[in-house]
Every structure is written in C-alpha cells, then in structure tokens.
C-alpha distance (Angstrom), angle and dihedral (degrees) to the residues before:
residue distance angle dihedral
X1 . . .
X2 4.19 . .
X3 3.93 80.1 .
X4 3.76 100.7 50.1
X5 3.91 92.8 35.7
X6 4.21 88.0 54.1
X7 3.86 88.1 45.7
X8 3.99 93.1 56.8
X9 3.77 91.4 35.4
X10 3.57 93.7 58.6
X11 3.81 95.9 40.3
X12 4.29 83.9 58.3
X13 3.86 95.2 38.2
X14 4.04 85.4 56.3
X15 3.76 91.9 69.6
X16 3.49 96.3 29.7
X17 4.01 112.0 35.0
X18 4.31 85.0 29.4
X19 3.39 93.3 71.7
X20 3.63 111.5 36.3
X21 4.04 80.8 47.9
X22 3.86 89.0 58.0
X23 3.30 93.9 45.7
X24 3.89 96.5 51.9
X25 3.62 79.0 56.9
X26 3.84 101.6 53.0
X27 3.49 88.2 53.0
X28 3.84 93.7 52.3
X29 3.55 85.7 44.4
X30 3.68 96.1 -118.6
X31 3.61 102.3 129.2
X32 3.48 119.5 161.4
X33 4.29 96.0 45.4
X34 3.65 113.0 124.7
X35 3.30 118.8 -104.9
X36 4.40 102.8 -159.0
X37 3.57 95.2 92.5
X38 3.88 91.1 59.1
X39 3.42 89.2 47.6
X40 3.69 97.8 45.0
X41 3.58 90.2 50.3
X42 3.89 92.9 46.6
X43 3.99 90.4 49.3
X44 3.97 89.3 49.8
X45 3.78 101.9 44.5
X46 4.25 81.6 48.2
X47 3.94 90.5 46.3
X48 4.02 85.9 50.8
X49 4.02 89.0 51.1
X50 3.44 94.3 52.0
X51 3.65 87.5 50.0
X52 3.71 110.3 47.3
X53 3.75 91.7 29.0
X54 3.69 114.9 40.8
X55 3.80 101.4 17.2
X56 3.67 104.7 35.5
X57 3.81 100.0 19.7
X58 3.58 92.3 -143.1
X59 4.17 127.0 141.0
X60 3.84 125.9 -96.3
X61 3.71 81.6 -112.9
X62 3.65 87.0 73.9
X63 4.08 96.8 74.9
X64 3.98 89.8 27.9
X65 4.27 88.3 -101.5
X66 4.07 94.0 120.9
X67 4.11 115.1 112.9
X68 3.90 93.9 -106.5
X69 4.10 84.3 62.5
X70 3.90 89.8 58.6
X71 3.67 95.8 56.0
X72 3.69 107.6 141.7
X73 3.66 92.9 -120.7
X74 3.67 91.0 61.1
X75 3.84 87.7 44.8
X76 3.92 96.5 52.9
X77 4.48 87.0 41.9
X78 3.74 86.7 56.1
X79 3.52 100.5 47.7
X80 3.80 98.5 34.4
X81 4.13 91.3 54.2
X82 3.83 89.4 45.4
X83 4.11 97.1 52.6
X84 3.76 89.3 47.1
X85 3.71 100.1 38.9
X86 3.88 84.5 66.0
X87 3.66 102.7 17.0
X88 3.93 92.9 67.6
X89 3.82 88.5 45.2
X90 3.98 87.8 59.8
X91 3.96 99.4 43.5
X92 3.77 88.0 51.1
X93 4.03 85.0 52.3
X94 3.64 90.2 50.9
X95 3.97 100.1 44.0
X96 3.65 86.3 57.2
X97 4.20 95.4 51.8
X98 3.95 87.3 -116.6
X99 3.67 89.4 116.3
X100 3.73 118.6 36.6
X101 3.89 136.3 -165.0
X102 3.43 115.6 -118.7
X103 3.68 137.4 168.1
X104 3.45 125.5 -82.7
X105 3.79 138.8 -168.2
X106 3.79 122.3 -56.6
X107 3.75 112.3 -98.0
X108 3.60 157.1 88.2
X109 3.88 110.0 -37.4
X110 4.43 89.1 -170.3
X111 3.86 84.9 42.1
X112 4.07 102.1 54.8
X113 4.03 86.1 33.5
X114 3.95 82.8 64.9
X115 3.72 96.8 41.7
X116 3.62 90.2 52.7
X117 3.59 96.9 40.1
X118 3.62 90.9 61.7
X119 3.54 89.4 51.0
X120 3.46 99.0 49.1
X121 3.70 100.7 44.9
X122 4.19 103.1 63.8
X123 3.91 88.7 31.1
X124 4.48 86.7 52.4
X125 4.46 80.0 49.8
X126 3.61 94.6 39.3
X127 3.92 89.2 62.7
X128 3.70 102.0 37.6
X129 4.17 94.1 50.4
X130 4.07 81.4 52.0
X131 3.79 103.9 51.4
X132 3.84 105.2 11.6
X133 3.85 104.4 26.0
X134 4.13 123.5 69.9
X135 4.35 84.5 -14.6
X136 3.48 95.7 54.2
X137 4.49 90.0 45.3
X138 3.76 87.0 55.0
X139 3.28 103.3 37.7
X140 3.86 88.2 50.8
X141 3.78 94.5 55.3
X142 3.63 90.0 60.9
X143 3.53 110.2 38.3
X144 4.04 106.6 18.4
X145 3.71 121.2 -108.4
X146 3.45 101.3 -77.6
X147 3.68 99.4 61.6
X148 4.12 89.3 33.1
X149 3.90 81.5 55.6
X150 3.71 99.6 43.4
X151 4.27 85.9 49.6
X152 3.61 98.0 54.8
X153 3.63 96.0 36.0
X154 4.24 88.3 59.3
X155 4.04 83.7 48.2
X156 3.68 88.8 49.6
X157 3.72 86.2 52.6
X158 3.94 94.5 46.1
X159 4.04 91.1 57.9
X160 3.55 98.7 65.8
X161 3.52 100.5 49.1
X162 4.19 95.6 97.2
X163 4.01 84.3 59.1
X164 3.92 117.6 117.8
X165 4.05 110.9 -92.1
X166 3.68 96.6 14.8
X167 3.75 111.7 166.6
X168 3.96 126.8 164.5
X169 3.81 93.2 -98.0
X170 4.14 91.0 64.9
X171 3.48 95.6 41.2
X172 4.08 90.8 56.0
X173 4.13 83.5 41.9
X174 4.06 92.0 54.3
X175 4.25 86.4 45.5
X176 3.55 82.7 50.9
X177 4.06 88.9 55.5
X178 3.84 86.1 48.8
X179 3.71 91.8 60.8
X180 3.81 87.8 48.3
X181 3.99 102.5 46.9
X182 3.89 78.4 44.4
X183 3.18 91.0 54.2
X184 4.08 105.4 47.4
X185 4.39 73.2 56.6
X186 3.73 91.4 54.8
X187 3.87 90.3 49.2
X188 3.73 106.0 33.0
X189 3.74 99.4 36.2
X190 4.09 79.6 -133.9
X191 3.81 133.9 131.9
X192 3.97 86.7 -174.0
X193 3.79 93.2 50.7
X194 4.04 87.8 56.7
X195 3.98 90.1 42.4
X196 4.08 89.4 50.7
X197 3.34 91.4 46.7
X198 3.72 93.6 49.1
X199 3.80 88.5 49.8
X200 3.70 95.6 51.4
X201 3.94 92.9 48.6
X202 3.94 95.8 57.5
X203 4.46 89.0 26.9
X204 3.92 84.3 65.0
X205 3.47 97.9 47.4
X206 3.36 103.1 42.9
X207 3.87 102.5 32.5
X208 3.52 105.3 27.0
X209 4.01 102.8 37.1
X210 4.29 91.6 22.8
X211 4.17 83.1 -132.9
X212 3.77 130.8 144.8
X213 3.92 116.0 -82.8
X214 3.91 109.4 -146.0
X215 3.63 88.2 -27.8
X216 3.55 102.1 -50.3
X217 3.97 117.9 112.4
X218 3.61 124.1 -149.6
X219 3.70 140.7 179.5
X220 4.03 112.4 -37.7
X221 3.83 105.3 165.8
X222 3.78 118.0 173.4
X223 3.81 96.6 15.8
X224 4.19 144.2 4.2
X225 3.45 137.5 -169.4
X226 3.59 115.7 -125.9
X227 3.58 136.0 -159.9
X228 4.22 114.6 -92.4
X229 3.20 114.5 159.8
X230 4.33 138.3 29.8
X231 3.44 114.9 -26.5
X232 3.64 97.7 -137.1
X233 3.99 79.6 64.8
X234 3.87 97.7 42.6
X235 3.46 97.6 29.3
X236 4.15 93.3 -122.0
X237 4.05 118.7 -141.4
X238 4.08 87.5 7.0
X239 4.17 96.0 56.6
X240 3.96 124.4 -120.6
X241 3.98 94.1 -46.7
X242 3.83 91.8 70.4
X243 3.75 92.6 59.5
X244 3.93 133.7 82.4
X245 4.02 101.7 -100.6
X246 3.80 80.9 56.8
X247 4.06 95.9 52.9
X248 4.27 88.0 45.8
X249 3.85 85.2 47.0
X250 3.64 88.4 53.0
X251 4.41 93.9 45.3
X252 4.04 87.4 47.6
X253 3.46 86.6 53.6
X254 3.65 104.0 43.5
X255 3.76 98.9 40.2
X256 3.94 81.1 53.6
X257 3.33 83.4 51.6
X258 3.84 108.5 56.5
X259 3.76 88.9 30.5
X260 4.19 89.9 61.3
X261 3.87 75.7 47.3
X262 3.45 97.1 58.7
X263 3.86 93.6 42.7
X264 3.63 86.8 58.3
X265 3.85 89.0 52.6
X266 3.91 95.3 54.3
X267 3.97 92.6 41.0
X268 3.98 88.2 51.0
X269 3.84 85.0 50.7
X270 3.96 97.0 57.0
C-alpha cells in the first residue's frame, strides 16, 4: 500500500508540486534545475501520509516525522556528524597528495553552491523517506532495529549500483552509509537528523571540495579536486566516498553512534 500510495502521489505532485517548483526557480533565476527530485520527494512524503495516517492510523512519531524530531538540535547533530564523517576522510586524502586541487571552470562559486544545493536537498529526502522513513518503522516492529537497519541499509546499497564507476568496493561503502543514517535514526529518534546528515555528506563533497557524489559530477567552477592517488583510497570514477578512508569514516561514526545509544540506555536506567 506505501508503494502504490507513493506511485499515485508522485504522479499528482508532478502537475501540482512541478510547477510551483519551477516557478520558485524562475523567480530565483535558476532556470534550467531539475525539478524530479522535488517531486519525488513530495510524492514520497504524501505516499508516507497516506500510510501512517489514513491506512494505519498511526502518529508522525512513528517514522520519526513529528515536530519534536525537527528540533534544531537534532538538525545541526545530523548535519554536523555527516560533513565530518566524510570531510575528515577527504582532508586526509589531500594531505597525503592522493587527491589534488585543480582548476575548475570559471564561474560563480555562491551561484553553483545554490544550484547544487537545491539539487541535493529533495534528492538527500527522497532517499531517506524510501529506505529509512515508513519502511524502516515497519520493518522495525517486526524484526527489531538491528535487522530493520541492516535490511534497508543493503537496499540503500542496491540503488546506487546504475551510477557511473560503480565497483563492489562503493557499493559495500554506500551500505556502510545505510547503517550510519540508520543509525543517527536509532539514536535521535529523528527522520530530519538522518536527512541532515545525508545532506551534509553529499553538500561537502560536492560544494565544499567540487568532487563527484556517487559518481555523478556537478558544477565545480573556480577549482576541483581530482583523483591522485589509488582508487581504492580515492574512490576513482565514484569520488572520495567510494574509497576506504570513507568506509572507516563511516565505522568511527557509527560505532559512536550506537555507543552514544547505549549511554542513553544506561542513563535512562538510573
């Protein structure tokens, strides 16, 4: 029913949400940015109210949507862990000369960071109200989150692998970032949180270091970095999150993860 309900939604939110995006756009003068992933997004956060709402007549707090989950606190955690969790990952490429700066188109830097920006924001929701939204609440109830976690986390994994460059070792890092933006749910109780963090991870590689995000490149005027060195290290084709400082950014940050999880447990015990 969550499928067939996002299906319809998204068919109406084309000719609804589609143009009022575009529009938003004009006025911005941004014509010319795609407006699917606001539409996608729209369709799926409308599939998940149908639902939780009218189908299983359960609260937002359910899938981790309710207003206490958007508390800005939650919103700054999420984003904050997911900049550094890859962030870190990419300065250690670049102090050892395995990624390099090169330069890049001429343009505006505030400009493209926009652009993308509204790019990467609905696309970073679209994929967290698929795998870890209403999915990830029902799956939970059934199996406990570990195994709820560990099944969307392998679907997570499974939707990237039509990207350009995929090779085994980036799939396995992207399931790895499933068990992370699982994980900020699992601690924060927050649907936001994950969709923050998910923002941050792809806003710092594409905005901040102009590199590609799961093998997709986007605009990098003024200056790039470029791949230097091995590619099981800088990920090759697929950009810095395919490689291995990217997979041990992404265990730091989950065992920090369940293990502020489990401190919560034992305080809420005393």
């Amino acid at each position: 029913m969550f499928v067939a309900a996002s299906v319809v939604c998204t068919m109406v939110a084309a000719s609804i949400v589609g143009p009022i995006v575009e529009g938003m756009f004009g006025v911005l003068g941004l014509r010319g940015l795609t407006t699917e992933s606001w539409i996608e997004s729209a369709g799926l956060l409308a599939g998940t109210a149908v639902s939780l709402r009218l189908i299983d007549k359960r609260p937002w707090s359910d899938v981790w949507l309710n207003a206490g989950a958007a508390r800005l606190r939650l919103l700054a955690f999420g984003f904050a862990i997911g900049g550094c969790a890859i962030a870190l990952p990419i300065l250690a490429l670049v102090s050892g000369h395995w990624l390099r700066e090169t330069s890049g188109p001429a343009g505006s830097w505030i400009g493209a960071a926009v652009r993308v920006s509204l790019f990467l924001l609905p696309a970073a929701l679209t994929e967290e109200l698929v795998t870890r939204g209403y999915v990830l609440s029902v799956l939970r109830e059934t199996w406990g989150w570990t195994w709820a976690i560990a099944a969307t986390s392998v679907v997570f994994g499974a939707m990237h692998l039509a990207n350009a460059g995929v090779t085994a070792e980036s799939i396995a890092t992207v399931t790895l970032a499933g068990f992370f933006l699982g994980g900020i749910v699992y601690v924060t109780r927050s649907l936001y949180a994950a969709w923050m963090a998910h923002f941050a991870w792809n806003w710092t590689m594409a905005v901040l270091f102009h590199t590609a995000v799961s093998g997709i490149p986007l605009d990098s005027p003024l200056y790039r970095y470029v791949d230097a060195g091995p590619a099981w290290a800088t990920g090759g084709v697929w950009g810095p999150e395919g490689g291995v400082p990217a997979g041990i950014g992404l265990i730091v940050g989950i065992a920090y993860l369940f293990g502020r999880r489990g401190r919560q447990s034992r305080r809420e015990e005393t």
